[in-house]
Structure formats: structure tokens, C-alpha cells
VEXDREN-2710 file (C-alpha; in Angstrom, 1 decimal):
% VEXDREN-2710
k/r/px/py/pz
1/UNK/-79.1/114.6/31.5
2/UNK/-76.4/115.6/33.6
3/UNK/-77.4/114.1/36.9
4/UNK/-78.2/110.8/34.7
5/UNK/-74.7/110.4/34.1
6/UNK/-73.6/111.6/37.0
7/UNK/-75.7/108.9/39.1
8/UNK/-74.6/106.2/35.5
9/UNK/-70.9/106.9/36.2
10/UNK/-71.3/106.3/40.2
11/UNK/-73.0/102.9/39.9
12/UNK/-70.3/101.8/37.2
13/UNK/-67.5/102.9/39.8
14/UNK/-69.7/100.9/42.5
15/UNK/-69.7/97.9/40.6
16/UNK/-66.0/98.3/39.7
17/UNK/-65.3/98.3/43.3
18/UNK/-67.3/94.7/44.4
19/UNK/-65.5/93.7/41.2
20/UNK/-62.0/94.2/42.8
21/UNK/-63.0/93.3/45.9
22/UNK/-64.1/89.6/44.9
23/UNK/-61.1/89.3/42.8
24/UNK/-59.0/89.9/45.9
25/UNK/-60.7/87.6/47.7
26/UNK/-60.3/84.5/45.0
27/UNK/-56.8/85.4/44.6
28/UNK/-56.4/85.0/48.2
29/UNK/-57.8/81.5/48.8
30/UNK/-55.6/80.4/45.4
31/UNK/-52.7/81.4/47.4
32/UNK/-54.2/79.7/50.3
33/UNK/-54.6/77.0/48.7
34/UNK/-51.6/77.2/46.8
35/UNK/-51.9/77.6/43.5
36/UNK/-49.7/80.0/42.8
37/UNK/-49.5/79.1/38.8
38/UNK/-53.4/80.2/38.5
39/UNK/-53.1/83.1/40.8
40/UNK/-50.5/85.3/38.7
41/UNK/-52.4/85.4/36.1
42/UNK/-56.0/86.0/37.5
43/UNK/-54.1/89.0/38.5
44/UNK/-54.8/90.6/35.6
45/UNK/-58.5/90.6/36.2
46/UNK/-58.2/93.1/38.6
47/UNK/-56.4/95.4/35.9
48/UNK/-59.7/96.3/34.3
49/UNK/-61.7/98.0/37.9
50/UNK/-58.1/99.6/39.0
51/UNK/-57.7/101.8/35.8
52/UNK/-60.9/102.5/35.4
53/UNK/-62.3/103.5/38.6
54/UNK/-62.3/107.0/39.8
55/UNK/-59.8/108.5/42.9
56/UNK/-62.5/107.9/45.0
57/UNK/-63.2/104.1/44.8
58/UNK/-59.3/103.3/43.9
59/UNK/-58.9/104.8/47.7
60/UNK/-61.6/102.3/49.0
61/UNK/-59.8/99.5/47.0
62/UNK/-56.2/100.6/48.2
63/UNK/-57.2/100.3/51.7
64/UNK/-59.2/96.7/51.3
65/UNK/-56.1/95.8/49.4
66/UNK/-53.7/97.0/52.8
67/UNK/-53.9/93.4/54.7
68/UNK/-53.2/91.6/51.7
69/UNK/-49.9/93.3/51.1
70/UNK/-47.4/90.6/52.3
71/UNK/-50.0/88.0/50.4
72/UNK/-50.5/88.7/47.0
73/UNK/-47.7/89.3/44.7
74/UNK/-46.8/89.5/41.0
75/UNK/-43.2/88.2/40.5
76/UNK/-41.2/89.9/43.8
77/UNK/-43.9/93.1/43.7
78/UNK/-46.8/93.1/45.9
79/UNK/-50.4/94.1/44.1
80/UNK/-50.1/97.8/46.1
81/UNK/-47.1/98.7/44.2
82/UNK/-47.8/97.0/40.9
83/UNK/-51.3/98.8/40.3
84/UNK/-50.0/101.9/42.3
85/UNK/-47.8/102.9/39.3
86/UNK/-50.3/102.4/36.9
87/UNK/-52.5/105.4/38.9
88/UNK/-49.2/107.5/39.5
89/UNK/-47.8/107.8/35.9
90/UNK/-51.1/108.1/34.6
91/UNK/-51.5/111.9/37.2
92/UNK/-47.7/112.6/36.8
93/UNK/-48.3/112.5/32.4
94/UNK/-51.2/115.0/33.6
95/UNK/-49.4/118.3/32.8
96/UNK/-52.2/120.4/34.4
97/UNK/-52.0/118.2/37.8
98/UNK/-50.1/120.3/40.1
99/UNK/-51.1/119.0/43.1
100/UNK/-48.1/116.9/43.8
101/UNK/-44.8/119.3/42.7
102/UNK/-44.0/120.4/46.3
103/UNK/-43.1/117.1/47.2
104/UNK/-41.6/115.5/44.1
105/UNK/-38.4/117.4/44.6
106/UNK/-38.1/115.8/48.0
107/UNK/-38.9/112.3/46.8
108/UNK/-35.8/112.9/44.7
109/UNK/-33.1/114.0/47.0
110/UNK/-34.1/110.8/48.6
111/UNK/-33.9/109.0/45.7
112/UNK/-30.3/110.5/44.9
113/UNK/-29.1/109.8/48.4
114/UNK/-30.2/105.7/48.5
115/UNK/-27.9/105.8/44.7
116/UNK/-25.4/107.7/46.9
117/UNK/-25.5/104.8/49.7
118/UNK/-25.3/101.8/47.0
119/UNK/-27.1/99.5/48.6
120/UNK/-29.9/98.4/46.0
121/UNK/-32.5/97.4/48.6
122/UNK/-32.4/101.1/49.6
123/UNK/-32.8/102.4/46.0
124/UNK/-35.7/100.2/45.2
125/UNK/-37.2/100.8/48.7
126/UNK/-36.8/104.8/47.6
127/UNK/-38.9/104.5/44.3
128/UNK/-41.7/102.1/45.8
129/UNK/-42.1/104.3/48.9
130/UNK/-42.3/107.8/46.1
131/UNK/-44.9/105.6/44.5
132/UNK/-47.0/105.4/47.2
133/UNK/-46.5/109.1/48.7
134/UNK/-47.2/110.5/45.2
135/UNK/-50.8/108.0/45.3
136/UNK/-51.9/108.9/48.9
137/UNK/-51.0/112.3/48.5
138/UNK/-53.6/112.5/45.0
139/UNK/-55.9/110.3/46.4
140/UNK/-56.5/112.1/50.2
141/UNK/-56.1/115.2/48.4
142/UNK/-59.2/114.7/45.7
143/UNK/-61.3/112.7/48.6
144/UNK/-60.7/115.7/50.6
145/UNK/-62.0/118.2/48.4
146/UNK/-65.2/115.7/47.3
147/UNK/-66.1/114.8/50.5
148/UNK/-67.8/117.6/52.4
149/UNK/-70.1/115.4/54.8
150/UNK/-66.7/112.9/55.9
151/UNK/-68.8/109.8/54.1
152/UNK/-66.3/108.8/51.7
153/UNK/-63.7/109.2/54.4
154/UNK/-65.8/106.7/56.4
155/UNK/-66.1/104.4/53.2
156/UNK/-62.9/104.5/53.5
157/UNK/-62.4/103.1/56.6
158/UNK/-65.1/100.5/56.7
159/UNK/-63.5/99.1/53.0
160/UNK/-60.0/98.8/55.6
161/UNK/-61.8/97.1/58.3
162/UNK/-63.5/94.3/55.6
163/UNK/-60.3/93.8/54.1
164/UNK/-58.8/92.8/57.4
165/UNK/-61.9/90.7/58.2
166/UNK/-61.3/89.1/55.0
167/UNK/-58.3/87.8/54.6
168/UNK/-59.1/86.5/58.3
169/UNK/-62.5/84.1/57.4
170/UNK/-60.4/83.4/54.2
171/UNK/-57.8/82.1/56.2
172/UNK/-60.2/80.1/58.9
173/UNK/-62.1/78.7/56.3
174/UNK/-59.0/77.0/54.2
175/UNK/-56.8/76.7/57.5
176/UNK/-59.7/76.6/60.4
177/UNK/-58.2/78.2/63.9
178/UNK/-56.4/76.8/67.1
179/UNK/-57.5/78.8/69.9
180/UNK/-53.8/77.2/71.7
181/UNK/-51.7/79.2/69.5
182/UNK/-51.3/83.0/67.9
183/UNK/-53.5/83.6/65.0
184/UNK/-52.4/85.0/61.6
185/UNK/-53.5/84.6/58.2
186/UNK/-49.9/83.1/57.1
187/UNK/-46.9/83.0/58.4
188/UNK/-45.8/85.8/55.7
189/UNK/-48.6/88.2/57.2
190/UNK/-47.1/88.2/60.5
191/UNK/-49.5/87.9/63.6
192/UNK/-48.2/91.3/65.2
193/UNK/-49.0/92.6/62.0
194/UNK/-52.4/91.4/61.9
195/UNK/-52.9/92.7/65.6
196/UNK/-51.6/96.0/64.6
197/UNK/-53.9/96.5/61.5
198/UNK/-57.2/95.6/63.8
199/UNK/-56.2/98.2/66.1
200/UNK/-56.1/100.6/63.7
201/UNK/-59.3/100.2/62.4
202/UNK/-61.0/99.9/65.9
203/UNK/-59.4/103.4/66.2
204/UNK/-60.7/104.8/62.7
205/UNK/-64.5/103.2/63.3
206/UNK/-64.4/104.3/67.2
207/UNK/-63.8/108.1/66.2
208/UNK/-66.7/107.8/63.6
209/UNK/-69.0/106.4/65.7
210/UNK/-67.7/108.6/68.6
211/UNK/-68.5/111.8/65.9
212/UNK/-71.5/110.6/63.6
213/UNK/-74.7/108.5/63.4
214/UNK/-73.9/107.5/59.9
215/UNK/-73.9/103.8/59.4
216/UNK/-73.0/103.0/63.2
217/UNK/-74.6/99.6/63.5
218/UNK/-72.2/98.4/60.8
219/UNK/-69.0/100.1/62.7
220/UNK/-69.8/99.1/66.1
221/UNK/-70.4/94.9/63.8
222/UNK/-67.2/95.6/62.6
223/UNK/-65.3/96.7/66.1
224/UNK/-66.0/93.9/67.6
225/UNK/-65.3/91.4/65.2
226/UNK/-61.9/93.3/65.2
227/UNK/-61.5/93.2/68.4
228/UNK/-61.9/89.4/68.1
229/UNK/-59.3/89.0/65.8
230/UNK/-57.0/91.3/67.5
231/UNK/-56.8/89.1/71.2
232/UNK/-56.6/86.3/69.1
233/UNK/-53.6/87.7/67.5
234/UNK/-52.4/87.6/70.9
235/UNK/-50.3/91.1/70.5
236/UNK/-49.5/93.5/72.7
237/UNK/-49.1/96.2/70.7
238/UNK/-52.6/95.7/70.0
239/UNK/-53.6/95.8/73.7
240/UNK/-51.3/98.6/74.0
241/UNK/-53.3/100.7/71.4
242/UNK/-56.4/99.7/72.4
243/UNK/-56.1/100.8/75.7
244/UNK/-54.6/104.1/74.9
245/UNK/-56.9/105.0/72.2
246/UNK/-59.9/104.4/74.6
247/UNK/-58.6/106.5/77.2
248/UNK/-58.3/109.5/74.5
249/UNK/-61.5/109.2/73.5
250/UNK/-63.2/108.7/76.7
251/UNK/-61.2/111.6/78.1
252/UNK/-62.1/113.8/75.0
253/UNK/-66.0/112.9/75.5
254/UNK/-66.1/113.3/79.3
255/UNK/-64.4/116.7/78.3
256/UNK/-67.6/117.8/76.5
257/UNK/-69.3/119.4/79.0
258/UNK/-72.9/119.4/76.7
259/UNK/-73.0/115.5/77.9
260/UNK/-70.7/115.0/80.4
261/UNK/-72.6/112.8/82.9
262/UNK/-73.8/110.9/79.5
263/UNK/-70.7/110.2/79.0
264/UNK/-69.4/109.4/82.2
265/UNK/-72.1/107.0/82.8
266/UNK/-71.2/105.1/79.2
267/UNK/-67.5/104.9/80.3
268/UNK/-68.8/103.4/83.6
269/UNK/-70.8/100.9/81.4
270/UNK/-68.3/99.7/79.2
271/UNK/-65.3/99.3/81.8
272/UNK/-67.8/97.1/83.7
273/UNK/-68.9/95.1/80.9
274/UNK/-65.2/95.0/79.6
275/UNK/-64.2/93.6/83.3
276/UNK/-66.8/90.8/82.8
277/UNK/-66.2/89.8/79.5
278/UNK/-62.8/88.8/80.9
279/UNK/-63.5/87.6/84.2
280/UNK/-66.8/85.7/83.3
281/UNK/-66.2/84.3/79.9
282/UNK/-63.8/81.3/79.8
283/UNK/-62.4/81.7/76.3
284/UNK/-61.9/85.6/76.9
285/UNK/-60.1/85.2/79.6
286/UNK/-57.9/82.7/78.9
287/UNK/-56.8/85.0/75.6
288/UNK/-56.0/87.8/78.1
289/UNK/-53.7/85.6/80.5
290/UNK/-51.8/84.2/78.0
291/UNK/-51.4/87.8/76.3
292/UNK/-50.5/89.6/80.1
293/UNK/-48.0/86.4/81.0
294/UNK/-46.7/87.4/77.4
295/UNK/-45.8/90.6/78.7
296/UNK/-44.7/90.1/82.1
297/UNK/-42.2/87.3/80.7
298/UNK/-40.9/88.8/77.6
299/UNK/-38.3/85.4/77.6
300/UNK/-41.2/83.0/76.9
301/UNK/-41.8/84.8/73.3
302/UNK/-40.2/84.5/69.9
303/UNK/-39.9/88.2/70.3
304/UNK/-39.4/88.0/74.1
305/UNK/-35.4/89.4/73.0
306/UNK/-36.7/92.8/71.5
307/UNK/-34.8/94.6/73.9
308/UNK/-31.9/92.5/73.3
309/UNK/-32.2/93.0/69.8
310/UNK/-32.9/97.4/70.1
311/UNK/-29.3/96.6/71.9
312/UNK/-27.6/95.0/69.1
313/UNK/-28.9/97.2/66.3
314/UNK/-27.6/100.0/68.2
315/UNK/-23.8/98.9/68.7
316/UNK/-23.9/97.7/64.9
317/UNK/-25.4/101.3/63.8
318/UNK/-22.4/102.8/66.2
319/UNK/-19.3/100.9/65.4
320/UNK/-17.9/103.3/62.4
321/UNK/-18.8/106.6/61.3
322/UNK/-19.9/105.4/57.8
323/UNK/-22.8/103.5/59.5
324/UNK/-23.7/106.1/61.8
325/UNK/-24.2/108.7/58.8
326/UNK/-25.0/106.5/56.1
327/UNK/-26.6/102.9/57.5
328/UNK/-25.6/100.2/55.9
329/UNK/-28.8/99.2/53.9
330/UNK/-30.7/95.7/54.6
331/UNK/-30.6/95.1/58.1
332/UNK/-29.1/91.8/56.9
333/UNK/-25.7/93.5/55.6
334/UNK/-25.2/94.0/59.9
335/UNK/-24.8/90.0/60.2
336/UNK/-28.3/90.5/62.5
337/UNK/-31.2/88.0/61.5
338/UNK/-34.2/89.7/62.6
339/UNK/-35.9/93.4/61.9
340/UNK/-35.5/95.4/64.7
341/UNK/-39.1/95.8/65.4
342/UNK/-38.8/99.5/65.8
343/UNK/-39.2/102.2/63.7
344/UNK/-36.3/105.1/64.1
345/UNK/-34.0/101.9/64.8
346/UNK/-34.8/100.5/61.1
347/UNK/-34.6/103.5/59.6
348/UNK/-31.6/104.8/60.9
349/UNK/-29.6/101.1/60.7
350/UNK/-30.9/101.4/56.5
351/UNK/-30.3/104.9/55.7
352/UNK/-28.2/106.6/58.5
353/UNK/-28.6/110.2/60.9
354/UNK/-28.4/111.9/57.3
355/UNK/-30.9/109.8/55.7
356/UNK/-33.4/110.7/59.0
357/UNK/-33.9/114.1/58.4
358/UNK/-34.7/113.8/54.6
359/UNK/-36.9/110.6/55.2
360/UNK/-38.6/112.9/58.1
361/UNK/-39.1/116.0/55.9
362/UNK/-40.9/113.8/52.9
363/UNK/-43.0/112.4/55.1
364/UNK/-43.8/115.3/57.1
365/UNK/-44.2/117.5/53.4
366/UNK/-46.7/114.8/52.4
367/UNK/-48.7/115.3/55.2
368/UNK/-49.0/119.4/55.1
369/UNK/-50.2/118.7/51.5
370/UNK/-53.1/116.2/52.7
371/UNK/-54.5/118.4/55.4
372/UNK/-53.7/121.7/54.1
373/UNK/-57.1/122.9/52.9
374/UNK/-58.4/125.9/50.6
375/UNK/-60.9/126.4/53.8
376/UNK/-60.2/127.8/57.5
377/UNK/-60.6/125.4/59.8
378/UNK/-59.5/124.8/63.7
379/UNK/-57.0/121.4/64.0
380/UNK/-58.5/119.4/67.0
381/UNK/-56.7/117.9/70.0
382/UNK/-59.0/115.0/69.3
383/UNK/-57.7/114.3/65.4
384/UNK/-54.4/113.4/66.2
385/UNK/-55.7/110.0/67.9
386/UNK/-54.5/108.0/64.4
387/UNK/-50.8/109.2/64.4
388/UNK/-50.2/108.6/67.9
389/UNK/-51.5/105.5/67.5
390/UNK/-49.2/105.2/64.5
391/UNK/-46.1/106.2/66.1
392/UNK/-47.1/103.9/69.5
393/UNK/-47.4/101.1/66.8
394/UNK/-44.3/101.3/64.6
395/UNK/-42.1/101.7/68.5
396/UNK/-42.9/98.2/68.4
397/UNK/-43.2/97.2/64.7
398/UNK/-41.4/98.2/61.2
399/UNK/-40.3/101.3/59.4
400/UNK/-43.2/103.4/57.2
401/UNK/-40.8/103.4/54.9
402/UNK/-42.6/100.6/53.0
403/UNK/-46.3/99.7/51.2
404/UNK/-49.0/99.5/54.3
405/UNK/-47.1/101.6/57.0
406/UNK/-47.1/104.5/54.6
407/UNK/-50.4/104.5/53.5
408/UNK/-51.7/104.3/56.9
409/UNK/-49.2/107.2/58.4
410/UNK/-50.5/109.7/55.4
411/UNK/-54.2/108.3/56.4
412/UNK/-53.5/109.1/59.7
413/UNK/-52.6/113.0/58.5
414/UNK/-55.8/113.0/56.8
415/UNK/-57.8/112.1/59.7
416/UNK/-56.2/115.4/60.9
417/UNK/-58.2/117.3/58.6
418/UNK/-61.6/114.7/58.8
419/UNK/-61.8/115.0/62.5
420/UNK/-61.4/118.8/63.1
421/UNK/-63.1/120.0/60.2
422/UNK/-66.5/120.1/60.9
423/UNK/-68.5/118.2/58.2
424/UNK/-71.4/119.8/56.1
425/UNK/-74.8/118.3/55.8
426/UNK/-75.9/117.6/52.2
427/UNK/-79.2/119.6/53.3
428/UNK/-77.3/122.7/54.3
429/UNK/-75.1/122.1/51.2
430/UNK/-78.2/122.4/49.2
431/UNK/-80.0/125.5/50.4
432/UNK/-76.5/127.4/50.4
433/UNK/-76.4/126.3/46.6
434/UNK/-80.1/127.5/46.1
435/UNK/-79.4/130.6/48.1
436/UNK/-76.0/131.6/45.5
437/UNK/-77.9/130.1/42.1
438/UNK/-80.9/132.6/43.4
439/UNK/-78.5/135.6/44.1
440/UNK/-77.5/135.4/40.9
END
């Protein structure tokens, strides 16, 4: 009786799931197609599968729901944060939930200091970011401890790789595609955005393939369509990860000395196919030239003046000591149009050199509590792959201080702890069982 519900309760989280996921999906092509009236409240629909569903599927729905961030909205709130809270004050009304008291101490002093500051973008920026640090930190902690074998992890990542395929056939099939310009699914989404989210899940679905036999037909599918998307995108922060991340793990396989020449023979194979893909293939190599002339000429860009910019953000965060040790909130309030496009620049221009080292040691908390684990286990050289890749990203893009950055920095830490901790097999799972239940 109890595996019948068990197996009962699984399928009704499954179908929860597809249920979210083709709500998404219409809700995106009504704001595609703009109607915007229709779309806030078919919001509500998705209510149902995200309070219902257990930590497990929400985290497979969070990360589907990552590209859609700057798309779907309810009043000035995107769908993350809306449905986040709903999962957050439900564990935090939990009295016996403990998992999360280290770190609510720290979300507070930050809290306190963006009230301190006054500026109201930085107070509401505080409570949406301890939203989601309180969610990933539940939901990375309870996959972690119910996920022995790494699957759910990689559910995880495959549901984040469909959501950014998604929202990009969504878009070709209301908008179609130019080849002569920079793709993106709106102009809201941002295309460096869109490059920067493919990368990351080439990463993710690269290590798991790199690591396991477990569904790699449909991640190798899924890497290149991404990898589609991503020259489209035209970004070079995506070619920047990209290359970097495949010389990591090419160097960490060629380092295995069980199949080096195997390994050495494959990198051989795919640097020559890679070299004819874009030498041989018109439309591939058009895509690269226009990317490379993009970065050779920086001028000929709308964000050819990043440096420029870095500049001016600088001499506006120096030019009195309350903006050096406070910031001066929205980056708006230092008569400068434009983000800064770089991480430590944003954050410090927002919160200040005394907001840093709070903002550093929440983050940095968050992440001890996703990786630390009740068993011994060796950290691997190969693991932190992700959060270099993070930080290479976010030189180039926006603060984590914020909805998707976040959530893909604490997934980043938990890939920590999913790449060095070496996964058990439901059959030697089993016969341990059967071995304790017969000691007994």
C-alpha cells in the first residue's frame, strides 16, 4: 500500500509539472501576441501545480520558469517572485523547518541596511532577492538529500535547457527570425541575456554527459540546439563561456589517465569538426564573423561603449564619500542611462563598499548551506566549472542580486556538491538496504 502511494503521489507531481509547463508556454505566446488583458488572469492557472507540487518538481518548474523572468509578469512582479513567496512563507510558518535559520539573520542585516540607505529600489530589491535565497536554499537542500543517483539534479537541468528552447520556438513561431540581425525573444529579454542563459545550460548538460550515460541522446539534442540559439544571439559572452568551459573539461578528461588517448583522440575530433562547421558551412560562418568583427570593433555595437561606461560608473561611485560607502541606489539616481553591465560595478554603485561585504557574506552563507552535506565527501577541481562560468558571465552582464542571476549562482554551488560527490546506483542502494533490514 505504501509504494502504491508513493508511485500515486509521483505521477500526480508529474502531471502537475506538464501542467505548469503548458501554462507557461500559453501565457507566453498571449504576451507575444499581446494580450496582456487575458494573460494576467490565466496566471492564476498556474496557482493550482505551484502549491501543490512537491520541492522536487517546484525546482524543475523554477528553472523552466528562469527564461521567462523578464516576460511574464503579474502587475510590476515577475511570476518567480510572485509564486516564490507562496513556497517561502508556507516553510518559514513550518516551526520544525530549521534548515534555513543560519541565513535568515543575514538576509536581515541586509534588509536593515537597504532601509538605512533609503532608496526604495534597494529595499524592495533586499526582500525579493531573501525570497529567493530562502527558496533555493530549501529547494537544493531537500533535492540534495533525495537525490542519491544525481537524476533529479539532471531533471533539473534539462527542465532549464527546455525553458530556454521554449520561449525561443515561441518567439520564431509568432515573430519568425532574421538571420541579418541579433536574435532575442523580446526586446525586454535582452539578447545578451539569452546568449548567457544557453551557455549555461550547455555547461550544466556537457558535465552530465561528460559524467553519466543517463539520458545523453536527449542532452547532447539539447546542446546543440543551444548552441544554435546562442551564435544566433550573436554574444560574446556566450563565445567567451563556451570556449572556456570546453577547455576545462577537455583538460579535466585528458587529465584522466584511465582514458587519456580516448580522450585525446575525441578533443581532436571535435576541434576538427568545430573548424569545419565554420569554415564549410555558409550560415555558420557568417554568424561567427559578424560575432569576432563584434569583438575586434567594440564601436560598431550598442554596447561597443562598455568600457566607456565601467569608466563613468566608476567616477560617479568616487565623487563623495556617501557614494563610495553607501551607493546611491538605482543606477538611474547617478544621471547614467544604461546598467553597467558588470557585476561588482552594479552592486557597489547600488549598495556601496559596506553593502559589498554583507551582500558577499549572504551569498556566500547560502551556498555553505547547499553543499554542506551530512556525508564526507571530496570537493572536485572539476565542480566548480558552473561558478566560474557564473562569475566570467556576470563581468560582462548584471548583478545576482536579482530573480534569474540568483538562482543560477546558488545552482552553481549545488553543482559543487553534484559533481564531486560521487552518485549511488539505485542497485547498490538496494542491496545496502537488504543487507541493514537483514542485520536486523
Amino acid at each position: 500500500m505504501k509504494e502504491a502511494g508513493e508511485k500515486k503521489q509521483f505521477s500526480l507531481n508529474q502531471i502537475l509539472f506538464f501542467l505548469a509547463v503548458a501554462a507557461t508556454i500559453a501565457l507566453l505566446l498571449m504576451s507575444l501576441t499581446g494580450r496582456q488583458g487575458i494573460m494576467y488572469y490565466a496566471l492564476f492557472a498556474l496557482m493550482v501545480p505551484v502549491v501543490f507540487v512537491d520541492d522536487k518538481t517546484f525546482a524543475k518548474i523554477l528553472m523552466f520558469w528562469l527564461p521567462f523572468n523578464t516576460i511574464l509578469y503579474i502587475s510590476s512582479f515577475s511570476i518567480i517572485i510572485v509564486f516564490a513567496t507562496f513556497r517561502v512563507l508556507k516553510d518559514l510558518l513550518d516551526t520544525k523547518n530549521k534548515k534555513l535559520d543560519s541565513v535568515l539573520p543575514a538576509l536581515f542585516a541586509f534588509l536593515i541596511y537597504s532601509l538605512f540607505t533609503r532608496y526604495s529600489d534597494a529595499v524592495v530589491d533586499a526582500i525579493k532577492n531573501a525570497i529567493i535565497i530562502l527558496l533555493c536554499i530549501k529547494l537544493f537542500y531537500n533535492l540534495k538529500e533525495n537525490d542519491e543517483d544525481h537524476s533529479a539534479f539532471g531533471d533539473v537541468i534539462v527542465a532549464f535547457s527546455c525553458g530556454v528552447i521554449s520561449t525561443v520556438f515561441c518567439s520564431i513561431a509568432i515573430n519568425g527570425i532574421d538571420f541579418s540581425s541579433r536574435f532575442s525573444v523580446t526586446t525586454a529579454s535582452g539578447v545578451n541575456a539569452l546568449g548567457i542563459m544557453s551557455a549555461t545550460c550547455i555547461v550544466y548538460l556537457a558535465m552530465l554527459v561528460a559524467k553519466t550515460d543517463k539520458d545523453r541522446a536527449l542532452r547532447v539534442a539539447l546542446m546543440l540546439l543551444l548552441l544554435t540559439v546562442g551564435f544566433l544571439t550573436q554574444s560574446r559572452t556566450f563565445f567567451l563561456m563556451i570556449i572556456i568551459a570546453f577547455a576545462w573539461i577537455m583538460l579535466s578528461e585528458i587529465g584522466n589517465s584511465k582514458n587519456m588517448i580516448r580522450n585525446v583522440i575525441l578533443a581532436v575530433l571535435i576541434l576538427a569538426a568545430v573548424y569545419i562547421l565554420f569554415t564549410r558551412v555558409s550560415l555558420m560562418s557568417d554568424l561567427l564573423e559578424k560575432m569576432m568583427t563584434r569583438v575586434d570593433r567594440l564601436e560598431n555595437d550598442s554596447a561597443g561603449g562598455r568600457y566607456v561606461l565601467w569608466q563613468k560608473y566608476s567616477e560617479a561611485i568616487f565623487s563623495s564619500p556617501k557614494t563610495i560607502l553607501l551607493g546611491i541606489g538605482d543606477y538611474r539616481n547617478y544621471g547614467i542611462n544604461q546598467v553597467a553591465h558588470n557585476m561588482w560595478l552594479e552592486i557597489i554603485a547600488e549598495y556601496g563598499f559596506l553593502g559589498l561585504p554583507i551582500i558577499i557574506f549572504i551569498y556566500a552563507s547560502a551556498v555553505q548551506k547547499i553543499v554542506k552535506s551530512k556525508d564526507y565527501y571530496k570537493v572536485k577541481f572539476f565542480s566548480f566549472l558552473p561558478m566560474v562560468i557564473f562569475f566570467v558571465a556576470m563581468m560582462y552582464s548584471h548583478t545576482p542580486v536579482g530573480n534569474p542571476n540568483t538562482i543560477v549562482f546558488l545552482l552553481s554551488g549545488y553543482a559543487i556538491y553534484a559533481f564531486s560527490k560521487e552518485p549511488v546506483k539505485k542497485e547498490e542502494n538496494k542491496k545496502e538496504n537488504e543487507k541493514i533490514i537483514k542485520t536486523e
